[in-house]
PDB file of N, CA, C, O and CB in Angstrom:
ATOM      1  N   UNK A   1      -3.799 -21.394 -38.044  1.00  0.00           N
ATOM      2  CA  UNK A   1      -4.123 -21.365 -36.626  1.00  0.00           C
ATOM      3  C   UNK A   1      -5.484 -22.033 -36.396  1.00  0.00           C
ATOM      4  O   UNK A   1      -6.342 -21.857 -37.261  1.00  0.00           O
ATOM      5  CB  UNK A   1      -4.127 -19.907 -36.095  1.00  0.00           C
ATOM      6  N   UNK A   2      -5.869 -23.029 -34.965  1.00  0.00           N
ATOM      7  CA  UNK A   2      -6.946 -23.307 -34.994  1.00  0.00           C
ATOM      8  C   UNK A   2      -7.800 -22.859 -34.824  1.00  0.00           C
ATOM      9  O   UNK A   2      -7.443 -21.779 -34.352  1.00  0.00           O
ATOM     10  CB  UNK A   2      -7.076 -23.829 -34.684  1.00  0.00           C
ATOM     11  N   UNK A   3      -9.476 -22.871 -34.870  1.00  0.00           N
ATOM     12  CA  UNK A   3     -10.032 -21.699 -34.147  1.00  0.00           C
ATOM     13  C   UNK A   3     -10.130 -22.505 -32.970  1.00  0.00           C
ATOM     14  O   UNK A   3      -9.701 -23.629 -32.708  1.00  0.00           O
ATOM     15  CB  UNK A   3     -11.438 -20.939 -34.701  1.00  0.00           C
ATOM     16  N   UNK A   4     -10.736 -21.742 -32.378  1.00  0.00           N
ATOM     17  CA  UNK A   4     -11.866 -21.741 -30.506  1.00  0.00           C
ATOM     18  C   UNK A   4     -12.981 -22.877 -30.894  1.00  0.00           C
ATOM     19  O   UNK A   4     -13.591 -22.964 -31.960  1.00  0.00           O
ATOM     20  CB  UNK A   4     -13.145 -19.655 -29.982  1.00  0.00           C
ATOM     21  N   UNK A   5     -13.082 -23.721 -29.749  1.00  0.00           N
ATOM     22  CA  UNK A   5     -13.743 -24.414 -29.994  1.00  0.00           C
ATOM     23  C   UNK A   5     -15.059 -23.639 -29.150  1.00  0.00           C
ATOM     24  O   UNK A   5     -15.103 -22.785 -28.265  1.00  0.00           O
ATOM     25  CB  UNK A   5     -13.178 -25.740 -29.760  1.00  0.00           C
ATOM     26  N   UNK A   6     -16.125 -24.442 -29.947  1.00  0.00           N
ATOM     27  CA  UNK A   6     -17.386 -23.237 -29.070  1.00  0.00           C
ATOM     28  C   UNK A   6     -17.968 -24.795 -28.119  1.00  0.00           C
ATOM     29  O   UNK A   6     -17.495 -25.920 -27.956  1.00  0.00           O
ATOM     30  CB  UNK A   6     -19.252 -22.111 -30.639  1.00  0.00           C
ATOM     31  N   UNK A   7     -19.279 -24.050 -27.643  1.00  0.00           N
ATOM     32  CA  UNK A   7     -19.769 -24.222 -26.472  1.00  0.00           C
ATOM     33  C   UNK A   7     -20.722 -25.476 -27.385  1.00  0.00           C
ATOM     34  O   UNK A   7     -20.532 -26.602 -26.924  1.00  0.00           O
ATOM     35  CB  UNK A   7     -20.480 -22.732 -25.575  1.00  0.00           C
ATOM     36  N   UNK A   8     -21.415 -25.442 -28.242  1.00  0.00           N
ATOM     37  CA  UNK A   8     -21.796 -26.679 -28.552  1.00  0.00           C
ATOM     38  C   UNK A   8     -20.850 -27.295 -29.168  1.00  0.00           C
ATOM     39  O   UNK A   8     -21.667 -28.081 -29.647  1.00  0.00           O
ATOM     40  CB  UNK A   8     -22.856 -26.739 -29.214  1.00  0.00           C
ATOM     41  N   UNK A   9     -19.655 -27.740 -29.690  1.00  0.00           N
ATOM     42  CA  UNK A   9     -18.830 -28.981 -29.933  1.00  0.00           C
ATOM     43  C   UNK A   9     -18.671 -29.537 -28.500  1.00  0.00           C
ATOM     44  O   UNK A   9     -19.038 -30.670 -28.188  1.00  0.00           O
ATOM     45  CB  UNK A   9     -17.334 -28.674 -30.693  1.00  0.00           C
ATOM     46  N   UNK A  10     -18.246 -28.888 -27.877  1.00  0.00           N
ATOM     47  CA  UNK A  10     -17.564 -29.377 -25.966  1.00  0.00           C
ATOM     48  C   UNK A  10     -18.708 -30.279 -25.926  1.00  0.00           C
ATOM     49  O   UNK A  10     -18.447 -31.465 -25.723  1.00  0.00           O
ATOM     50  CB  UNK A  10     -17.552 -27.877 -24.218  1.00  0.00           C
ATOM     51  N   UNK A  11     -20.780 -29.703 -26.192  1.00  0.00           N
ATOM     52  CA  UNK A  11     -22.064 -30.653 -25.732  1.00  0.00           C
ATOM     53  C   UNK A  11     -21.475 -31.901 -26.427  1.00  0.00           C
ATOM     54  O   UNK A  11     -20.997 -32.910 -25.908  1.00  0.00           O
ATOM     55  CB  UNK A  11     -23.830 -30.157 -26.356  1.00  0.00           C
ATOM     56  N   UNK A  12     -21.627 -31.582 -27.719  1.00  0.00           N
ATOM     57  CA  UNK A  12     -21.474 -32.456 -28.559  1.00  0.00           C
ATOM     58  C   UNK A  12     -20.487 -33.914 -27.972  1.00  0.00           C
ATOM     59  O   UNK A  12     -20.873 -35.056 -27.720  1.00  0.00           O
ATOM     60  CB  UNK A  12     -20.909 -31.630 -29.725  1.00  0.00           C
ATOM     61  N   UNK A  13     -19.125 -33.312 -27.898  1.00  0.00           N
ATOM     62  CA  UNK A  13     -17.939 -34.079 -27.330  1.00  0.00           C
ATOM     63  C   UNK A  13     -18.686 -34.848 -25.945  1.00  0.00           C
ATOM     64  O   UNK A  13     -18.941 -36.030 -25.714  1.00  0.00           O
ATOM     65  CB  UNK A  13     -16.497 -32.895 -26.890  1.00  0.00           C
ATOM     66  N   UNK A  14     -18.806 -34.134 -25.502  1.00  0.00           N
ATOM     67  CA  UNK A  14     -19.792 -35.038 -24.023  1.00  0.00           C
ATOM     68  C   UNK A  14     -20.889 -35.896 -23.934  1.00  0.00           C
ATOM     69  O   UNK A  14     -21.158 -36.768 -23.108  1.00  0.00           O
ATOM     70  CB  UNK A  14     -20.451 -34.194 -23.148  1.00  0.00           C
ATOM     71  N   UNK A  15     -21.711 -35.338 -25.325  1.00  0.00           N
ATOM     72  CA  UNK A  15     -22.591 -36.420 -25.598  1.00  0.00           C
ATOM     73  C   UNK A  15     -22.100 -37.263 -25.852  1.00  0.00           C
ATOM     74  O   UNK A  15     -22.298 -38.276 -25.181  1.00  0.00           O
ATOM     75  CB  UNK A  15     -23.383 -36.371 -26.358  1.00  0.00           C
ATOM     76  N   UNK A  16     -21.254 -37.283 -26.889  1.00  0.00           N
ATOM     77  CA  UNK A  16     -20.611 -38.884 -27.238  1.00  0.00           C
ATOM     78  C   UNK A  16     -20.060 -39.543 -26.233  1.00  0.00           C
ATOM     79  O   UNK A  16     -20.015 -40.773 -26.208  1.00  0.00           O
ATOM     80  CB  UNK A  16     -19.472 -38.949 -28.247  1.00  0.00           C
ATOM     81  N   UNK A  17     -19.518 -38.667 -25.167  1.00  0.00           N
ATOM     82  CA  UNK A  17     -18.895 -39.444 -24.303  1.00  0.00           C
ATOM     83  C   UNK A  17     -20.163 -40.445 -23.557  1.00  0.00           C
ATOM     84  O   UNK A  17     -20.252 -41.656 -23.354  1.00  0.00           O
ATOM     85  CB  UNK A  17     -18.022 -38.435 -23.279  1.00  0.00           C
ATOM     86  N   UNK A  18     -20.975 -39.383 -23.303  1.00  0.00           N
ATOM     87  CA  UNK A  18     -22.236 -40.076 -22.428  1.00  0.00           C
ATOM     88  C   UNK A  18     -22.757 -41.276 -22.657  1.00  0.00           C
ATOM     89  O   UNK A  18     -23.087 -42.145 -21.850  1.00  0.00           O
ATOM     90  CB  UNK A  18     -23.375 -39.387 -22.478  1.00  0.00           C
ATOM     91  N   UNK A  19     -22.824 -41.256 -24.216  1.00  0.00           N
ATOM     92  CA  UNK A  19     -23.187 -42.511 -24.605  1.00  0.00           C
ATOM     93  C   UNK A  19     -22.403 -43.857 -25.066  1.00  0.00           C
ATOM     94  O   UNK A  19     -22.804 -44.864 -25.649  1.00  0.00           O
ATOM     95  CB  UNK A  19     -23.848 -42.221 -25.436  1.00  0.00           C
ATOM     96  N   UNK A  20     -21.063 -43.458 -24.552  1.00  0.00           N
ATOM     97  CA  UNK A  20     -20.114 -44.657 -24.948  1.00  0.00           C
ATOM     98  C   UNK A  20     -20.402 -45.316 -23.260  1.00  0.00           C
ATOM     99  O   UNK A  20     -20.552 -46.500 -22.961  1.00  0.00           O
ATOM    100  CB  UNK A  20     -18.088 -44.116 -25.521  1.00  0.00           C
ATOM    101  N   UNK A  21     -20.415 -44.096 -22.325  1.00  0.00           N
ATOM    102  CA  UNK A  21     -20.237 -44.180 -20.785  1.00  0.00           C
ATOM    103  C   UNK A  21     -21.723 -45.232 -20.668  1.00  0.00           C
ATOM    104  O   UNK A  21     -21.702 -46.237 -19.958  1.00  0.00           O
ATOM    105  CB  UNK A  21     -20.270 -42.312 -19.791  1.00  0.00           C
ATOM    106  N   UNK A  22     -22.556 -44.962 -21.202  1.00  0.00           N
ATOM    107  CA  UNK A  22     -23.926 -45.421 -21.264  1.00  0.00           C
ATOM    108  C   UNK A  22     -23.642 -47.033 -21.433  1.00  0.00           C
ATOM    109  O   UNK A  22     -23.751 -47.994 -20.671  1.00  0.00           O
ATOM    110  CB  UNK A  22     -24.845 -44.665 -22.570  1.00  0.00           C
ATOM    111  N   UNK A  23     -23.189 -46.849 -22.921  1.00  0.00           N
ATOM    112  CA  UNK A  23     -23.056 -48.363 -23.566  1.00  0.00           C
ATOM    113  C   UNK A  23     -22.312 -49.539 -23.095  1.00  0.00           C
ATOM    114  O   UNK A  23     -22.313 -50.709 -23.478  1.00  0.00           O
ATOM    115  CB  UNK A  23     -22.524 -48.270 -24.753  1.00  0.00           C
ATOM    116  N   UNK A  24     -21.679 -48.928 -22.168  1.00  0.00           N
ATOM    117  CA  UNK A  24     -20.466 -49.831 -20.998  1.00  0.00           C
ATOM    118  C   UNK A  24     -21.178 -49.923 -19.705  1.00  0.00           C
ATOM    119  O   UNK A  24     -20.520 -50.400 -18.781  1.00  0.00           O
ATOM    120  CB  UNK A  24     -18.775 -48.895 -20.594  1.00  0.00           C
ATOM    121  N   UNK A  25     -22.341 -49.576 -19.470  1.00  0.00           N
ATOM    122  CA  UNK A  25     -22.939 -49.761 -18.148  1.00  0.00           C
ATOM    123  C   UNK A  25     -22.629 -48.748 -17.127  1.00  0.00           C
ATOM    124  O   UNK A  25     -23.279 -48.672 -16.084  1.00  0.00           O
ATOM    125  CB  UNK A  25     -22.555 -51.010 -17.629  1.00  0.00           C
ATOM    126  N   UNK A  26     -21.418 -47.786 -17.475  1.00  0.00           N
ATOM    127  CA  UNK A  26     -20.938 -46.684 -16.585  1.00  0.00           C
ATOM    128  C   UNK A  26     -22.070 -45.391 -16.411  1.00  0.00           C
ATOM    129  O   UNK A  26     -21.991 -44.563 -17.318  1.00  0.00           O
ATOM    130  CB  UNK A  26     -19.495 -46.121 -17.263  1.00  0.00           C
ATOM    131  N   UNK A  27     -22.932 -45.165 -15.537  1.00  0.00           N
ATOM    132  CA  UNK A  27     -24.000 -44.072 -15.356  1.00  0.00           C
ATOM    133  C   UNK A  27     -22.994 -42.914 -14.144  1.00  0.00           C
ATOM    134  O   UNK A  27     -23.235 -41.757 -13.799  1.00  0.00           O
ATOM    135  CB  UNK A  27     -25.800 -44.937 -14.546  1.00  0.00           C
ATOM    136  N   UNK A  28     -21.980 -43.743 -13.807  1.00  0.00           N
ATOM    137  CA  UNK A  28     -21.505 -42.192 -12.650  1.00  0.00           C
ATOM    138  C   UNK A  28     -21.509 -41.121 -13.361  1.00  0.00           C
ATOM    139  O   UNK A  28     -22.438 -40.329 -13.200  1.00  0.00           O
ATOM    140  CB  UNK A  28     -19.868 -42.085 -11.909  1.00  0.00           C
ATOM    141  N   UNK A  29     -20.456 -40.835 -14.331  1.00  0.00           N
ATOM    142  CA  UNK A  29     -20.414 -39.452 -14.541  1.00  0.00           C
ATOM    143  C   UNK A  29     -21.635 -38.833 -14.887  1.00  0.00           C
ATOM    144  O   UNK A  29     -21.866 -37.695 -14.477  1.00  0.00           O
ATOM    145  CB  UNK A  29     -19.525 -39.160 -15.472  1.00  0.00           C
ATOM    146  N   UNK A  30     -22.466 -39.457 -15.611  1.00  0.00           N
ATOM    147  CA  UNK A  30     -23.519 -38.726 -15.619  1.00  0.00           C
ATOM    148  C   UNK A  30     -24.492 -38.425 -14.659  1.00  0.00           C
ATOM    149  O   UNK A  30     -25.432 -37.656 -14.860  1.00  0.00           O
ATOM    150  CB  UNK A  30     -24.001 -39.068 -16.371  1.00  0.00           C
ATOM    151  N   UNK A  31     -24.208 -39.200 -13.316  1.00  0.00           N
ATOM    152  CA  UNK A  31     -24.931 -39.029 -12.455  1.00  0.00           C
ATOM    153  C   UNK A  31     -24.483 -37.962 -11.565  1.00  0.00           C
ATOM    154  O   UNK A  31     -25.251 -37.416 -10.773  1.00  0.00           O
ATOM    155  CB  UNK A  31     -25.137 -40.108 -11.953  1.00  0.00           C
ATOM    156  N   UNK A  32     -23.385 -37.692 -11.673  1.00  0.00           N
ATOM    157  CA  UNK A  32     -22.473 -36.708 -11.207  1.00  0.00           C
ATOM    158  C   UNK A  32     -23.104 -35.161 -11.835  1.00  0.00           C
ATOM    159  O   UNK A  32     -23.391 -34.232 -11.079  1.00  0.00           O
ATOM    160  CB  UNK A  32     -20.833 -37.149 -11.787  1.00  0.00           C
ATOM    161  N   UNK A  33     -23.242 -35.096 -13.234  1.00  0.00           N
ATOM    162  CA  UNK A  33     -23.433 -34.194 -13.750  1.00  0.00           C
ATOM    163  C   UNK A  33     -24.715 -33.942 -13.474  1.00  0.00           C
ATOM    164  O   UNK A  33     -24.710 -32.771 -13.096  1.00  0.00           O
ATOM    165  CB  UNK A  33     -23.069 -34.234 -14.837  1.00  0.00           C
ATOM    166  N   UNK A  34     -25.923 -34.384 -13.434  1.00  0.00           N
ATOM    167  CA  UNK A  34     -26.867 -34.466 -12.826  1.00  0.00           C
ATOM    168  C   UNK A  34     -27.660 -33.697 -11.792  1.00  0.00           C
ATOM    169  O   UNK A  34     -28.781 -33.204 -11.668  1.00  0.00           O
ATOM    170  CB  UNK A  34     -26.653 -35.216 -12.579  1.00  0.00           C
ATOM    171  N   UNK A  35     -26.422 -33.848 -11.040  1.00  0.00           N
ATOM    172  CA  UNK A  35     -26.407 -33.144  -9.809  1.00  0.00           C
ATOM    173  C   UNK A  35     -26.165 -32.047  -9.434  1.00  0.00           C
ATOM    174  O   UNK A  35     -26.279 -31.599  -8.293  1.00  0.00           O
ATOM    175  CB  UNK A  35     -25.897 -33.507  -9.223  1.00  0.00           C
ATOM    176  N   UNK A  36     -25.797 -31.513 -10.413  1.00  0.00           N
ATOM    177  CA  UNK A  36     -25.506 -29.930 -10.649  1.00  0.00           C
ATOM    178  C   UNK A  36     -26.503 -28.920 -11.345  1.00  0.00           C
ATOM    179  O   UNK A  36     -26.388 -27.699 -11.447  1.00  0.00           O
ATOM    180  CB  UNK A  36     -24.297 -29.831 -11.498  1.00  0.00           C
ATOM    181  N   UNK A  37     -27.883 -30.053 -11.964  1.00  0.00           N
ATOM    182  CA  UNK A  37     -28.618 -29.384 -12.869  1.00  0.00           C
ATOM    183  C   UNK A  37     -30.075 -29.183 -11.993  1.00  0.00           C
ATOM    184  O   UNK A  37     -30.716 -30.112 -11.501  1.00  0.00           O
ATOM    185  CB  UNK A  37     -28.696 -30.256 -14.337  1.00  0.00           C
ATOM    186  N   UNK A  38     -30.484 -27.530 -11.914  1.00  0.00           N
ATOM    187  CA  UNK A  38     -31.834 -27.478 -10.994  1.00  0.00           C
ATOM    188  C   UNK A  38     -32.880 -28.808 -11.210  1.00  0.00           C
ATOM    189  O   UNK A  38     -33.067 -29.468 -12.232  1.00  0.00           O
ATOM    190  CB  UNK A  38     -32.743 -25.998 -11.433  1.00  0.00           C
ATOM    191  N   UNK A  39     -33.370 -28.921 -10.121  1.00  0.00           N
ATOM    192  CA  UNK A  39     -34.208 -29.645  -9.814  1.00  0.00           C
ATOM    193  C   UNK A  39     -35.365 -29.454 -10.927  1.00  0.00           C
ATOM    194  O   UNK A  39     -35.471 -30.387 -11.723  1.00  0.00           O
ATOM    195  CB  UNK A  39     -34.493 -29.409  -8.457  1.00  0.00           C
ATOM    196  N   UNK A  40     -36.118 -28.516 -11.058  1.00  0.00           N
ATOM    197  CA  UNK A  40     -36.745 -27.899 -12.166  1.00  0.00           C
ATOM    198  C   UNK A  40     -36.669 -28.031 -13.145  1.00  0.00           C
ATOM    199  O   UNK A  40     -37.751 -28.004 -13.731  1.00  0.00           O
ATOM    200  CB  UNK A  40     -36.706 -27.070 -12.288  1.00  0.00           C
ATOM    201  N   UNK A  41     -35.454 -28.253 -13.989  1.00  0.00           N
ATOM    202  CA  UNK A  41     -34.768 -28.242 -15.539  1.00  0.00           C
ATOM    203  C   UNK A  41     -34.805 -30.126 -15.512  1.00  0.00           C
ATOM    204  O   UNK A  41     -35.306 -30.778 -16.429  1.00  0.00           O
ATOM    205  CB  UNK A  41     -32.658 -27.240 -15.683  1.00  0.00           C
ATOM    206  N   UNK A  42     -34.204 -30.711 -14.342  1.00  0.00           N
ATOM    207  CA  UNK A  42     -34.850 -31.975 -14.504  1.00  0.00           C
ATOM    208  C   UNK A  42     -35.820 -33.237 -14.737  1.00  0.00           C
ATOM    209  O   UNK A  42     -35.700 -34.302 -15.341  1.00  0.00           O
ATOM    210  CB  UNK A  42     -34.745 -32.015 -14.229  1.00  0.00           C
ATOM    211  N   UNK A  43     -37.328 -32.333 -13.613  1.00  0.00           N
ATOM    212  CA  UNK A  43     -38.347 -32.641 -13.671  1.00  0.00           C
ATOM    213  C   UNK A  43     -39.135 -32.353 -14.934  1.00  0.00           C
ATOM    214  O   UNK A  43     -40.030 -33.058 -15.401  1.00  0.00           O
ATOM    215  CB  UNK A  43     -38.737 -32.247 -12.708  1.00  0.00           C
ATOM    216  N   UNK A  44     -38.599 -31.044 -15.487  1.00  0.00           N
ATOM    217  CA  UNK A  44     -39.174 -30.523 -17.261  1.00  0.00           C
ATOM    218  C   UNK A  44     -38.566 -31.484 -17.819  1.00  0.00           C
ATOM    219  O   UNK A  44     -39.333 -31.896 -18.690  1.00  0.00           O
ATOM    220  CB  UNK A  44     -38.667 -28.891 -18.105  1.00  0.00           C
ATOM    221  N   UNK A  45     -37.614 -32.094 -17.825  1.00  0.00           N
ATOM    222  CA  UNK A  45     -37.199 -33.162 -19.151  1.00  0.00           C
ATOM    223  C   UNK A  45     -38.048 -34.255 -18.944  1.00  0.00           C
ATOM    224  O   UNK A  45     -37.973 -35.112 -19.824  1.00  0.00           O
ATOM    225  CB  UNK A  45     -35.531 -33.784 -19.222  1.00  0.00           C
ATOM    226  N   UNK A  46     -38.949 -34.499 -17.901  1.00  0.00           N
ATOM    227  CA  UNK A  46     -39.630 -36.107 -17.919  1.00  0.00           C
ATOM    228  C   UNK A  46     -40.788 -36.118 -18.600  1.00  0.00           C
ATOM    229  O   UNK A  46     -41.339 -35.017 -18.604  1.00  0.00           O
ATOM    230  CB  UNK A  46     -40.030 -36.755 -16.481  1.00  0.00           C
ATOM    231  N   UNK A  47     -41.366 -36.991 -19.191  1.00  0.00           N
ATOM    232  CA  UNK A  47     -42.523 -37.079 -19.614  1.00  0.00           C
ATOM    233  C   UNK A  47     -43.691 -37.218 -19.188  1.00  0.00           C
ATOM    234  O   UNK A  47     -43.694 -38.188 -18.431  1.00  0.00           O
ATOM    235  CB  UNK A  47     -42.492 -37.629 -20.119  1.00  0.00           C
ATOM    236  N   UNK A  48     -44.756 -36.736 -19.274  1.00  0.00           N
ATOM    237  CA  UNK A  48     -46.034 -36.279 -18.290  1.00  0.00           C
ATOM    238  C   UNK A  48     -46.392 -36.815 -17.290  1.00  0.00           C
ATOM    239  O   UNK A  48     -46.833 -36.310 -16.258  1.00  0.00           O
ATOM    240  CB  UNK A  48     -47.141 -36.269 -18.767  1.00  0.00           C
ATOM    241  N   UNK A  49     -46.047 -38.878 -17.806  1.00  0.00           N
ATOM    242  CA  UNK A  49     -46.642 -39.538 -16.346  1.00  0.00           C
ATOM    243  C   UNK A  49     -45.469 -39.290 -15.431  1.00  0.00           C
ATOM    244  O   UNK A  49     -45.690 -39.239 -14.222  1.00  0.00           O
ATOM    245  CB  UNK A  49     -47.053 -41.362 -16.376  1.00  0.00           C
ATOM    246  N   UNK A  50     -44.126 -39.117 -15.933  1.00  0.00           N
ATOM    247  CA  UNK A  50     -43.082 -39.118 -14.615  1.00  0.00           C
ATOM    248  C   UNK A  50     -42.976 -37.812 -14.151  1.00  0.00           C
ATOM    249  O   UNK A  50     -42.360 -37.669 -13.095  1.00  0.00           O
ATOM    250  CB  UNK A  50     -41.542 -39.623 -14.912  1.00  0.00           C
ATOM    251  N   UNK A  51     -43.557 -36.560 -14.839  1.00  0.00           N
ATOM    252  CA  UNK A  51     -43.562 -35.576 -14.374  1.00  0.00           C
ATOM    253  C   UNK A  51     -44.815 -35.476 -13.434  1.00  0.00           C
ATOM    254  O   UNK A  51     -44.870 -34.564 -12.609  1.00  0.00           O
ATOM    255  CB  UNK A  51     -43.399 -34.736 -15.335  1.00  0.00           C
ATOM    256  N   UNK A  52     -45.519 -36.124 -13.514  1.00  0.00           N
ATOM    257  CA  UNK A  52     -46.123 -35.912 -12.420  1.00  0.00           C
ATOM    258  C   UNK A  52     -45.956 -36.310 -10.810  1.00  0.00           C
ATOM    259  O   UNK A  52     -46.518 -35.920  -9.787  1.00  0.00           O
ATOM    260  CB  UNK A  52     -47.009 -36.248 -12.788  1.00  0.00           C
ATOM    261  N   UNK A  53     -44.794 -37.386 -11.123  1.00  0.00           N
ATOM    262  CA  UNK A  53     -44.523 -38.057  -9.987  1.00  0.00           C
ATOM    263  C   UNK A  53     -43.958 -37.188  -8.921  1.00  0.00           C
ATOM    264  O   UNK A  53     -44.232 -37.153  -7.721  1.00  0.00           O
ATOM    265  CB  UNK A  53     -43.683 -39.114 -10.276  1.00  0.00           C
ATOM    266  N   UNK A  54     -42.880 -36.305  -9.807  1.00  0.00           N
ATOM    267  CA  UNK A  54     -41.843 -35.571  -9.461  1.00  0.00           C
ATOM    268  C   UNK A  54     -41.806 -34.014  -8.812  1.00  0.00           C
ATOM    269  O   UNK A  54     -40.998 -33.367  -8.146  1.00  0.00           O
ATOM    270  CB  UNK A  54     -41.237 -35.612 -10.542  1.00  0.00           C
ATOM    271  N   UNK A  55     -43.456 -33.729  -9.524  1.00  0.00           N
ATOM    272  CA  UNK A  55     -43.327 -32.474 -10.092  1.00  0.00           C
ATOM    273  C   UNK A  55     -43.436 -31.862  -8.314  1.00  0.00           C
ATOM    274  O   UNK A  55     -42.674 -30.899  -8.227  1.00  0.00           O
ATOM    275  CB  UNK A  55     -44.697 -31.995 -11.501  1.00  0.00           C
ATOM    276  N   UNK A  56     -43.990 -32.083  -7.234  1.00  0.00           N
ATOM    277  CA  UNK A  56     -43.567 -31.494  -6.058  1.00  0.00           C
ATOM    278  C   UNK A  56     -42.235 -31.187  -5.479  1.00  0.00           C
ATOM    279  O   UNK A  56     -42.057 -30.119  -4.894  1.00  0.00           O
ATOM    280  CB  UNK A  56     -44.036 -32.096  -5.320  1.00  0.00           C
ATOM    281  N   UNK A  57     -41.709 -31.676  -5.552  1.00  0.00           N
ATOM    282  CA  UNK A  57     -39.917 -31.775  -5.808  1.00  0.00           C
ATOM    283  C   UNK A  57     -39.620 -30.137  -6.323  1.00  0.00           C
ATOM    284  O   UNK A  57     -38.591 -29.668  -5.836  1.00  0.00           O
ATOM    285  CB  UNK A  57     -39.333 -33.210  -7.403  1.00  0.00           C
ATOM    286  N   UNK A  58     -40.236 -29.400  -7.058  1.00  0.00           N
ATOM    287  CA  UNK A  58     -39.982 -27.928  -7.741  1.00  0.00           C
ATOM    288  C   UNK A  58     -40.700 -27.156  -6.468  1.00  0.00           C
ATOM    289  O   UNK A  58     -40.180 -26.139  -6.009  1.00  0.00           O
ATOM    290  CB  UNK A  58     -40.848 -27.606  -9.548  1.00  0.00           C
ATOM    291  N   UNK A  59     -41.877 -27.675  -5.945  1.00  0.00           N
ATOM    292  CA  UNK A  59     -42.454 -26.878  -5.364  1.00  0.00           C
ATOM    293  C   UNK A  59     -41.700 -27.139  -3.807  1.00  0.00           C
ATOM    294  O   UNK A  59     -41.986 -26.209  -3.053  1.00  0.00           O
ATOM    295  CB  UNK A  59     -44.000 -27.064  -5.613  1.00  0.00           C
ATOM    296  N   UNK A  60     -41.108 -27.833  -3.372  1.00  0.00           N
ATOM    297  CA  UNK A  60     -40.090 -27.887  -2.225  1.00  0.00           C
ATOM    298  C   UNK A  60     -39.078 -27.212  -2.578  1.00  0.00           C
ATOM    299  O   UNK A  60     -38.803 -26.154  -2.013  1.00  0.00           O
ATOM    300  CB  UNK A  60     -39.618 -29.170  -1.814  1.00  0.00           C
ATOM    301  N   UNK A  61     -38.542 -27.579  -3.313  1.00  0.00           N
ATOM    302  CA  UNK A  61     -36.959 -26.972  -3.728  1.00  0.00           C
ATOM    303  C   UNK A  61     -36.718 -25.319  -3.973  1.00  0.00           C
ATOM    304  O   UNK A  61     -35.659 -24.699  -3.878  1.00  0.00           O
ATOM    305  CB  UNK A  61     -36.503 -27.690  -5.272  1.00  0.00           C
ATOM    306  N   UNK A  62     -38.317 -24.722  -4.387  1.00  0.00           N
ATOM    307  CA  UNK A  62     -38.949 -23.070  -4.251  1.00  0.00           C
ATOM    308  C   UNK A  62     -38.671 -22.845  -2.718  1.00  0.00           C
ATOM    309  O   UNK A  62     -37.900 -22.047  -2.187  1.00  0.00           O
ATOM    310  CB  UNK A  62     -40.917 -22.841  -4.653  1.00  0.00           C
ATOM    311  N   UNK A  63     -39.464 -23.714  -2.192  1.00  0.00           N
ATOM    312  CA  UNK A  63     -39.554 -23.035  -0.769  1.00  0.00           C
ATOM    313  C   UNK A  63     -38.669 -23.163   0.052  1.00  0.00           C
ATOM    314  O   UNK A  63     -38.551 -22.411   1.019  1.00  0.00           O
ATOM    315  CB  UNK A  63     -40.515 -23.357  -0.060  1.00  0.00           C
ATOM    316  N   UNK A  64     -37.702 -24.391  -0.268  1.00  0.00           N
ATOM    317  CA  UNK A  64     -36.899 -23.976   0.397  1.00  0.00           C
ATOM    318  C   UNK A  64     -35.657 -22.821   0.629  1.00  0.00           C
ATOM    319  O   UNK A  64     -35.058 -22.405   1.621  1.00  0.00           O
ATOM    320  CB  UNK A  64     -36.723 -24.738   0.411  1.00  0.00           C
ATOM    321  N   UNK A  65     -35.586 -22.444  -1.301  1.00  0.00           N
ATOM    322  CA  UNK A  65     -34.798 -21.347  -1.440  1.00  0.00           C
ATOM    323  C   UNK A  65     -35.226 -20.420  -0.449  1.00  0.00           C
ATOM    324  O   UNK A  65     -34.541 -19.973   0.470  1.00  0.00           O
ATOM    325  CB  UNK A  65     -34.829 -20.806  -2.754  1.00  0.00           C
ATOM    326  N   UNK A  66     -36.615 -20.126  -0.757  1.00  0.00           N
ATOM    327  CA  UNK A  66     -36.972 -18.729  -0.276  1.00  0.00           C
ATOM    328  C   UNK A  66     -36.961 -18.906   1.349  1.00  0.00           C
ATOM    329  O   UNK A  66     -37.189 -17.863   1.961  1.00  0.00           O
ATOM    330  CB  UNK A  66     -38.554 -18.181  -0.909  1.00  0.00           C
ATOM    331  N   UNK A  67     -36.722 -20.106   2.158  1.00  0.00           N
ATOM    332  CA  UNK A  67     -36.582 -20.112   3.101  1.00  0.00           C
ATOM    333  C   UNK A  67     -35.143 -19.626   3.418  1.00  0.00           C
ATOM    334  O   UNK A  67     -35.052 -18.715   4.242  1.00  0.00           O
ATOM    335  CB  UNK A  67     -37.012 -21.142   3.420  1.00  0.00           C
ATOM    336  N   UNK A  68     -34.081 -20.091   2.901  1.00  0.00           N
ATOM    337  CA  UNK A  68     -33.117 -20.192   2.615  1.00  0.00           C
ATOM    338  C   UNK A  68     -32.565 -18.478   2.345  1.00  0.00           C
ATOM    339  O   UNK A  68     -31.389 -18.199   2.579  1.00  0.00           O
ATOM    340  CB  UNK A  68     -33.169 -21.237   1.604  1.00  0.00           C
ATOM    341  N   UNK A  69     -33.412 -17.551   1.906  1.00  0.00           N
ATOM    342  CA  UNK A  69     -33.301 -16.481   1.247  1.00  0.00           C
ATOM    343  C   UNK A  69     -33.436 -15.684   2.206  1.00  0.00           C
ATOM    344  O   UNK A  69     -32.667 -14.730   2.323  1.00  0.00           O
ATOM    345  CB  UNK A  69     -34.069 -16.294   0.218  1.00  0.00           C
ATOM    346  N   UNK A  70     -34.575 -15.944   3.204  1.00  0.00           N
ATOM    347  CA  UNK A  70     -34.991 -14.987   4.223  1.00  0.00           C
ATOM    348  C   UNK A  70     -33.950 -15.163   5.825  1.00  0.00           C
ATOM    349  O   UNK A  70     -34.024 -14.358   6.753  1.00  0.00           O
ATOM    350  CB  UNK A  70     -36.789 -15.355   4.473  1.00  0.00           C
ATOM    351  N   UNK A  71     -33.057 -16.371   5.813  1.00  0.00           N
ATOM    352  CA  UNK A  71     -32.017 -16.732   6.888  1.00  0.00           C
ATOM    353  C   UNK A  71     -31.129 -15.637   6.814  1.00  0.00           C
ATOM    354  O   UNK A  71     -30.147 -15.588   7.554  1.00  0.00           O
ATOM    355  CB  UNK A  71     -31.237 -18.129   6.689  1.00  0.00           C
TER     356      UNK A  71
END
């Protein structure tokens, strides 16, 4: 019987995909996926000078929850 596949092979499987998607010039799906990931978890992946560009973007996206929270 096979087992269960877990939660990092599926990353794994997607990475590869990402980067075949990459190597063909195709960025949708990943731009797609993207879009689903907090604003926050995004701006942490950039590196210092682009995080700085960005980094207000966390501090909007706060306030607007909590605006958002108090409606």
């Amino acid at each position: 019987m096979k087992s269960k596949k877990t939660k990092k092979e599926l990353i794994d499987v997607v990475l590869e995909n990402i980067v075949l998607d990459i190597h063909v010039g195709d960025h949708t799906a990943l731009a797609e996926m993207l879009n689903f990931i907090p604003v926050e978890n995004l701006v942490a992946y950039l590196p210092d000078e682009d995080f700085k560009k960005f980094y207000h973007l966390i501090t909007e996206e706060y306030l607007k929850k909590e605006e958002d929270d108090l409606l």
